[in-house]
C-alpha positions in Angstrom: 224.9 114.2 151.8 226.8 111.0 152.5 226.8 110.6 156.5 230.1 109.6 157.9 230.8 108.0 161.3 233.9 109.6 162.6 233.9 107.4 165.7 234.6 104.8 163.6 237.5 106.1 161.7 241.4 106.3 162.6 243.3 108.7 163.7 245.0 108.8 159.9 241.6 108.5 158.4 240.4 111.2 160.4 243.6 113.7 159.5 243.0 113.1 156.0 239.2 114.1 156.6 240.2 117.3 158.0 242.7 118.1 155.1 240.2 117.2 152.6 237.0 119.4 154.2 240.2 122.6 154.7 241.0 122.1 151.4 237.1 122.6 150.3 236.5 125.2 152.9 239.4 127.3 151.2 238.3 126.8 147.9 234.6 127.6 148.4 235.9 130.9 150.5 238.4 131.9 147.2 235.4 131.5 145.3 233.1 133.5 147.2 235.8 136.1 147.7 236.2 136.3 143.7 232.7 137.0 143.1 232.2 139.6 146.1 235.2 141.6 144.9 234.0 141.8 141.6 231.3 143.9 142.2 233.6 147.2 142.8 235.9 148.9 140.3 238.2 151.7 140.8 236.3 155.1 141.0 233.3 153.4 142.5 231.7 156.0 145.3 230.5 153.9 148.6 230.2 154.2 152.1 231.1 152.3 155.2 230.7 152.8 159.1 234.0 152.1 161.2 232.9 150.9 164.7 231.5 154.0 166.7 231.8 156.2 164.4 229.4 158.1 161.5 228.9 156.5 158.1 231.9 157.4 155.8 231.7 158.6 152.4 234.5 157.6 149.8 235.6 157.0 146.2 237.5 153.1 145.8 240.8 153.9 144.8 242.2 150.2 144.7 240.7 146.9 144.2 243.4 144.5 145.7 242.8 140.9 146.0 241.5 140.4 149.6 240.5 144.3 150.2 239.6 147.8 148.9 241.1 150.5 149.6 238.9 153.8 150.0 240.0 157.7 150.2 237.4 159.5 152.1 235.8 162.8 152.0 237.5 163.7 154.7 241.0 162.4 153.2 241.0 159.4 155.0 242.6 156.4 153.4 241.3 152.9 154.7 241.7 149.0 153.3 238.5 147.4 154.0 236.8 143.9 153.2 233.7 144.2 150.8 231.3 143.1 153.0 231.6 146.3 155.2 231.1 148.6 151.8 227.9 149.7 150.4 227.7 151.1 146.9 226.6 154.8 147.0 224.2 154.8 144.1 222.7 158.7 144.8 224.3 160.4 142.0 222.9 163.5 143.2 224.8 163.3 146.1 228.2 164.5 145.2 231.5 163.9 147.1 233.2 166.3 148.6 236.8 165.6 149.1 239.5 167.9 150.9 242.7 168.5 148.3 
């Protein structure tokens, strides 16, 4: 990593610094996003917990660009980020949704 003294740059050297490490910051995120929101489809079962509250069973519905959206079992519809989901691989374990 090349070492940079910022006490020793200008104030428009500095600006263009910070624009150039946003601009990386962004792209890395987009790309991590990508490849996170990959891993679920549309009729994917998984499971979530919402802040005190008991783990949530649901089928994905919608893979959006920034979000999932999951209907519960309990007919719940919620838009969540990836990282909060958790695949629900028990095939034995069958959802039961109210219609």
């Amino acid at each position: 990593m090349k070492n940079i003294d910022i006490d020793k740059l200008s104030l428009d050297e500095l600006m263009k610094l910070n624009a150039a490490i946003v601009r990386r910051i962004k792209h890395l995120q987009a790309h991590f996003n990508i490849e996170r929101m990959s891993k679920f489809n549309k009729g994917d079962k998984v499971s979530f917990q919402p802040p005190d509250r008991d783990v949530l069973f649901g089928m994905i519905t919608r893979v959006n660009q920034k979000s999932v959206t999951v209907f519960t079992e309990s007919g719940e519809t919620w838009s969540l980020g990836p990282e909060v989901l958790t695949i629900v691989k028990d095939v034995n374990r069958p959802l039961k949704f109210d219609l």
